[in-house]
C-alpha positions in Angstrom: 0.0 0.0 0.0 1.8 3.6 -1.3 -0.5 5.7 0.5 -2.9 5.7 3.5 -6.9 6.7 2.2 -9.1 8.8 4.2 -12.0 10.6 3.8 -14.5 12.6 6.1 -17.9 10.8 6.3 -19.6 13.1 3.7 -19.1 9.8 1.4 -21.9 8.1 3.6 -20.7 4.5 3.0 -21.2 2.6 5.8 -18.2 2.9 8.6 -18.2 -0.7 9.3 -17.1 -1.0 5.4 -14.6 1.9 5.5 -13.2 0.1 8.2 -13.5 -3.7 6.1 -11.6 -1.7 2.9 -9.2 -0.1 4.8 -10.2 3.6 4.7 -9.7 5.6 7.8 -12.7 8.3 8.0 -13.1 11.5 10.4 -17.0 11.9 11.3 -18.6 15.0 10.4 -20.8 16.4 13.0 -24.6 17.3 13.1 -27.3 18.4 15.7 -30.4 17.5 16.4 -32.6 18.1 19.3 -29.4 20.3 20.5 -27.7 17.4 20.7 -24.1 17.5 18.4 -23.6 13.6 17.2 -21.0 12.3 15.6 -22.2 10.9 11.3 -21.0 7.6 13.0 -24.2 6.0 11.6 -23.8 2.3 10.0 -26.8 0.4 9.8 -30.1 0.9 7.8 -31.9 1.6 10.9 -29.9 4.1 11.9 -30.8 6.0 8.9 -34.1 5.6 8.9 -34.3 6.3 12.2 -32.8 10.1 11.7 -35.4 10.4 8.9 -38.1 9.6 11.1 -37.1 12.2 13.6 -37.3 14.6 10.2 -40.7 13.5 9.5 -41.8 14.2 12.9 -40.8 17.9 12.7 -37.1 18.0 13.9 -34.9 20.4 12.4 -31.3 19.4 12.3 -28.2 21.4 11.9 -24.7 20.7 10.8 -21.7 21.8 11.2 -17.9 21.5 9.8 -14.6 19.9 10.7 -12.6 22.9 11.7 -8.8 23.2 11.1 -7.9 22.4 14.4 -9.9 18.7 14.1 -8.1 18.2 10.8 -4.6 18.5 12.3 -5.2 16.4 15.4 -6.6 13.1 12.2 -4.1 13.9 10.7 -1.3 13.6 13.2 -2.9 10.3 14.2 -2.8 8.8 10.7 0.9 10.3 10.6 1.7 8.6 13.9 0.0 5.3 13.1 1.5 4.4 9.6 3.6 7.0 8.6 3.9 7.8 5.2 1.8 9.9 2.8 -1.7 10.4 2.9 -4.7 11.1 0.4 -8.2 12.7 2.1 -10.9 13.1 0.9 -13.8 15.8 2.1 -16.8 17.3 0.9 -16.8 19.5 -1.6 -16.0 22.8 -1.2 -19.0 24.1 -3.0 -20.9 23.5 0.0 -19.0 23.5 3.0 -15.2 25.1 4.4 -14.6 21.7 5.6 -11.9 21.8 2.2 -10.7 24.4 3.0 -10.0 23.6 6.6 -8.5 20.3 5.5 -6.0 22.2 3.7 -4.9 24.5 6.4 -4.4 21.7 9.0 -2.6 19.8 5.8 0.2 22.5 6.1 0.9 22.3 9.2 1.2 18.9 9.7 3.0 18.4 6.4 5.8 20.9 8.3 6.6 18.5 11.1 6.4 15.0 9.1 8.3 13.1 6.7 4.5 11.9 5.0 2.4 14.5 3.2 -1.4 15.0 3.3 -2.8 15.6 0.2 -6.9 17.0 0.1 -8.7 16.1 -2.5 -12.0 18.2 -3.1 -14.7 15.9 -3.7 -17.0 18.4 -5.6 -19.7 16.3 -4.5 -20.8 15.0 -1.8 -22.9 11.6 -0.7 -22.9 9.3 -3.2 -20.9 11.9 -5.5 -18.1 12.1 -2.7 -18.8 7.6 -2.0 -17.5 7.4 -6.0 -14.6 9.1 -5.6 -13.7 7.2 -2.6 -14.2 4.1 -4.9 -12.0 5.8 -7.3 -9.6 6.6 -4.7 -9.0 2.7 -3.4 -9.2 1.4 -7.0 -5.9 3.7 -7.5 -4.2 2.8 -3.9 -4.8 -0.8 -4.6 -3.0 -0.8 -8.3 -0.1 0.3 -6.7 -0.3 4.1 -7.5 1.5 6.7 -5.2 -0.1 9.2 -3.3 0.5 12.5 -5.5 -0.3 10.1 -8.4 -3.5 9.7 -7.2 -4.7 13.0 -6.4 -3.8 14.1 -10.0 -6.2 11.5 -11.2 -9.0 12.0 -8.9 -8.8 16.1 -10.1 -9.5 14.7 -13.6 -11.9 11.9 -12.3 -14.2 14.0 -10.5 -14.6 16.7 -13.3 -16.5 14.1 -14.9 -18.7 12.7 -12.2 -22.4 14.0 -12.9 -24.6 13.9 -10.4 -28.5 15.2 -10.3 -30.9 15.1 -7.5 -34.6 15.6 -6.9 -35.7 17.1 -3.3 -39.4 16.4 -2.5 -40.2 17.9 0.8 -39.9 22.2 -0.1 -41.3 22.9 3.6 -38.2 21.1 5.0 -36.4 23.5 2.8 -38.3 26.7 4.4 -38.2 25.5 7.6 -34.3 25.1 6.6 -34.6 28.7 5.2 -34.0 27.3 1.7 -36.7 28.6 -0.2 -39.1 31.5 0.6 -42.6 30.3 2.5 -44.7 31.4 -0.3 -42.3 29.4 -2.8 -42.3 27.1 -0.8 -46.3 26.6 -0.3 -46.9 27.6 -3.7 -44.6 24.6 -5.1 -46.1 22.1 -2.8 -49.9 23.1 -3.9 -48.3 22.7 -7.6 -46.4 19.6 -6.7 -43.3 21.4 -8.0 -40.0 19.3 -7.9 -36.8 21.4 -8.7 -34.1 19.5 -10.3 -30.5 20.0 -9.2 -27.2 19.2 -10.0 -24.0 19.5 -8.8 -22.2 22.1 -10.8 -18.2 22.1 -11.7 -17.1 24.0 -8.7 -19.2 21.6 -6.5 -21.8 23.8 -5.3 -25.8 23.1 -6.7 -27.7 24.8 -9.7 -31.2 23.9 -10.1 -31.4 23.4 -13.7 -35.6 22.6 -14.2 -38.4 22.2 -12.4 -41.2 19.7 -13.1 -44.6 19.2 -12.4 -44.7 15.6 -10.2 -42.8 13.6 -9.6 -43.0 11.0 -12.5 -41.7 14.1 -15.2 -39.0 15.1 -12.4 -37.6 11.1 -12.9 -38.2 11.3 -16.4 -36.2 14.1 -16.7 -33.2 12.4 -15.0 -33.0 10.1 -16.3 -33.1 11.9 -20.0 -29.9 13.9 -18.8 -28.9 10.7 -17.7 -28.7 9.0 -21.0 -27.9 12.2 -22.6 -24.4 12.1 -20.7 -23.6 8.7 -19.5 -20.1 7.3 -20.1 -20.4 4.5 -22.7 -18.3 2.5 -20.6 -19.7 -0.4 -18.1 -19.5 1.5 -14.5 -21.0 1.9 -11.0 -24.0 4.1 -10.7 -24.9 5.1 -7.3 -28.8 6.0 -6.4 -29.2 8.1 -3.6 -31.5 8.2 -1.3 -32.9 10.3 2.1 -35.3 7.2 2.7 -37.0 7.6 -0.6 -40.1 5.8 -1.8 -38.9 7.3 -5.4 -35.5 5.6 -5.0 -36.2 2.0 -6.1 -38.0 3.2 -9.6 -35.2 6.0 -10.3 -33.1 2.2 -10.0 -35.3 0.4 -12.4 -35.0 3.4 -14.8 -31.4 3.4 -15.1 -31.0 0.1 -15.1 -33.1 -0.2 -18.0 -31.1 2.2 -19.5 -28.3 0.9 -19.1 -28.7 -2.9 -17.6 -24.6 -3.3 -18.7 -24.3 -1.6 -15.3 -24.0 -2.2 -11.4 -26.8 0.0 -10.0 -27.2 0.3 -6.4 -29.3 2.4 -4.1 -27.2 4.4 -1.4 -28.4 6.6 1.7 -28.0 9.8 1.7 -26.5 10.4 5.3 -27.5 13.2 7.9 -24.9 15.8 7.3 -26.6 16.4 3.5 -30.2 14.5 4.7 -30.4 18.0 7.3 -30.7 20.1 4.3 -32.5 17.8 1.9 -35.4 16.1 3.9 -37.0 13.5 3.3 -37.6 11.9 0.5 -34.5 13.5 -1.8 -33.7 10.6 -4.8 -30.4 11.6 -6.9 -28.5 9.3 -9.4 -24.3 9.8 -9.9 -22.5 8.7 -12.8 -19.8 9.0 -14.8 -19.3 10.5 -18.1 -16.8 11.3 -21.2 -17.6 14.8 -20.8 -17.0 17.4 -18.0 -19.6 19.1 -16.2 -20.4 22.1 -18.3 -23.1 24.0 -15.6 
C-alpha cells in the first residue's frame, strides 16, 4: 500500500465497510434536538431512524470539521503508519470543511516526513462515496499518493450527479426557499431538479410538475451524458419511496451496469429532507453548468 486513504464521512458509506476496505474516515458532526452527534451511523436503521425524527418535525443542523480537528486526524494517521496520505472531504462548493482540511494539511506536512494531500470531492454523498471508490481502486493498483490526487482532479470533473428534493417545507423551515415558494410549489407539486455544478456547489437546472416528469427528466440527462463504458451508478436516497423506480429506470437504461441504491447520510439528509432521490454517474464529458 503507497499511501494511506481517508476521507470525512460526507461519502456516507457505511463505517463498518470503510473500516473492512481499509479507509480511515473522520465523522462529520450534526445536531439535532441540541444534541451535536458524531455521522457515526452504519446500519439501515440508523438511517431511517434520523429520517423519522425529520418527518416528525425535527430540524437538524450541521456543522464542519474545523482546522484544528483536521490536524489532530491527521497527526494520528501520521503517527499510526507514517507515510503519505490522500483525504478526501466534501466538496468545497458547500461547505469550508476543504478548506480547513487544507490548512491543517500545512501544518502537519511541516513537522512529518509523510504528506497530506486534500482532495476536493466536488460532490458530496454518493458523488463524494464514488470518488472514494476511485480513490482505493488507485491505492490498490499500486499508485502513489501525488499520483493519485492528480487523477481523482480529472476523475471528479467528470462525475455527474443530479438530485430531486421532494419535501420544499423542510427547505423553508431550513430557510432554503421562501414560504410562499415554498407553499406555492407544494400546492403545484413542483420538484426542482439540481445538479452538482463544476465548482461543486448546486444549480437547479428545471423544475417539473410531479414527480414522474422530475424522474423522467433524470433520467433523459442521464442517458444524454452517461459514459459509454460499463460503470457503478450510485442511487441516492434520504429514505426515498422514489428511489427503487429512479433504479429500475437506469437500469433499463443501461442494464450493462451495477446500480445500487445508497443513503444519503445526515450531514446532506439536514438540508435535503425526506424523500430526496439523486443518481451519480460517470461521463466522457466534464460538467459544463
Amino acid at each position: 500500500m503507497r499511501f494511506t486513504l481517508s476521507a470525512d464521512t460526507s461519502c456516507d458509506i457505511f463505517r463498518d465497510e470503510l473500516k473492512a476496505r481499509g479507509i480511515e474516515y473522520r465523522p462529520l458532526v450534526y445536531t439535532i434536538d441540541d444534541v451535536p452527534n458524531f455521522d457515526e451511523l452504519t446500519h439501515d436503521k440508523d438511517f431511517t431512524e434520523f429520517y423519522d425524527k425529520i418527518r416528525a418535525g425535527k430540524m437538524p443542523t450541521t456543522s464542519q470539521i474545523n482546522v484544528t480537528e483536521h490536524e489532530e486526524f491527521f497527526e494520528a494517521l501520521m503517527q499510526k503508519y507514517g507515510g503519505d496520505v490522500v483525504h478526501i472531504t466534501l466538496s468545497s462548493g458547500l461547505s469550508s470543511t476543504y478548506a480547513s482540511a487544507c490548512l491543517a494539511a500545512e501544518t502537519v506536512n511541516a513537522k512529518y516526513s509523510g504528506k497530506v494531500y486534500v482532495v476536493d470531492s466536488l460532490g458530496a454523498t454518493i458523488a463524494t462515496r464514488h470518488v472514494v471508490d476511485k480513490a482505493q481502486q488507485y491505492r490498490d493498483e499500486g499508485l502513489d499518493a501525488a499520483e493519485t490526487t492528480e487523477k481523482l482532479k480529472e476523475f471528479t470533473r467528470h462525475l455527474h450527479t443530479w438530485f430531486m428534493p421532494t419535501d420544499l417545507m423542510h427547505l423553508k423551515r431550513g430557510g432554503r426557499v421562501s414560504g410562499p415558494a415554498a407553499y406555492i410549489g407544494t400546492a403545484l407539486k413542483i420538484k426542482p431538479i439540481l445538479y452538482i455544478n463544476k465548482v461543486g456547489g448546486l444549480s437547479v437546472v428545471d423544475k417539473k410538475i410531479g414527480v414522474a416528469k422530475a424522474l423522467a427528466a433524470m433520467t433523459a440527462v442521464f442517458k444524454r451524458d452517461v459514459s459509454d463504458e460499463p460503470q457503478k451508478i450510485y442511487i441516492a436516497s434520504a429514505d426515498s419511496e422514489y428511489a427503487e423506480e429512479l433504479r429500475g429506470k437506469i437500469k433499463e437504461a443501461r442494464p450493462d451496469c451495477d446500480v445500487e441504491i445508497g443513503w444519503i447520510g445526515p450531514v446532506i439528509g439536514a438540508h435535503t429532507g425526506c424523500g430526496a432521490v439523486g443518481v451519480s454517474f460517470l461521463s466522457d464529458k466534464e460538467r459544463d453548468i
